[in-house]
C-alpha positions, 0 to 999 in steps of 0.5 A: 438669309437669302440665297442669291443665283447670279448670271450674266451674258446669256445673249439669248440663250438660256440652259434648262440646267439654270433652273436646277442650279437656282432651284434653292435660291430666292431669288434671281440677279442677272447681270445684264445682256439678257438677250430676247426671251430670257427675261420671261422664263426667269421672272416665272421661274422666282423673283428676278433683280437685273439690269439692262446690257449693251445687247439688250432691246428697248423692251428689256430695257424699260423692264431693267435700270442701267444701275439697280443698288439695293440693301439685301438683308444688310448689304448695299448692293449696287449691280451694273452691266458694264463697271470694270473690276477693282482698279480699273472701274469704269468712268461711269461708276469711278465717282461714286464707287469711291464717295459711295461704295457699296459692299457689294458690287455685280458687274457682267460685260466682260464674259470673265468670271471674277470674285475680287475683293477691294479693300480700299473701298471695302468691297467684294467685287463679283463678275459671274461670267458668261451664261450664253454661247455667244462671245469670248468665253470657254466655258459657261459660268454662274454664281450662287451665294447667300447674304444674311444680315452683313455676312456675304457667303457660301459663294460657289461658280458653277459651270454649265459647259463648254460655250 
């Protein structure tokens, strides 16, 4: 079984409570739109999967793929800043979300907090909204989970606050 924490849209800024709220996890997925210094404390702090966002700098952008897919435990996870949410994927992952799904699909971008489950594709969608104070968002958002064999589970949102 591993314990995920999941974030998203930090813009830069990093609440000190990330820490005690993933403090359990193995491991750290970030969304994308890290933001300058976010990467750094989180890869110090456990493993960190993530990919880049439209914000995020070339140097970001050499550390993390646009799309990171990847088995976790027996989950095909594919994870992508901007992909849209069930019926409204976006042009870019509309092709092989529907020849290739996968069983769990991450996206950011949209500062919205969102747990949708697909079921023409089988798929359970995850946005964890917004983590930074920058944007359209009221309150700030995180996500932890566990996966263990297929079994996605024990999902809770967390807030930190108003943005």
């Amino acid at each position: 079984m591993k314990r995920i924490g999941l974030i998203s849209d930090t813009h830069g800024y990093l609440d000190e409570a990330v820490f005690k709220h993933f403090e359990e996890c193995d491991e750290v997925w970030h969304a994308g739109d890290f933001g300058a210094g976010v990467a750094a404390p989180l890869i110090a702090f456990k493993p960190l999967r993530g990919v880049w966002g439209n914000i995020d700098d070339k140097d970001i952008r050499l550390e993390f793929p646009e799309h990171n897919r990847f088995m976790c435990e027996d989950v095909d996870v594919w994870m992508t800043h901007i992909g849209g949410y069930p019926g409204r994927y976006s042009a870019q992952v509309r092709p092989e979300i529907y020849t290739k799904p996968p069983k769990l699909f991450i996206t950011g971008h949209s500062h919205i907090l969102k747990v949708m489950f697909d079921p023409k594709i089988n798929c359970l969608h995850i946005n964890p909204g917004a983590a930074g104070k920058s944007g359209w968002h009221k309150v700030r958002t995180l996500i932890r989970l566990s996966i263990s064999g297929e079994k996605i589970d024990n999902l809770e949102v967390i807030e930190l606050g108003k943005r």
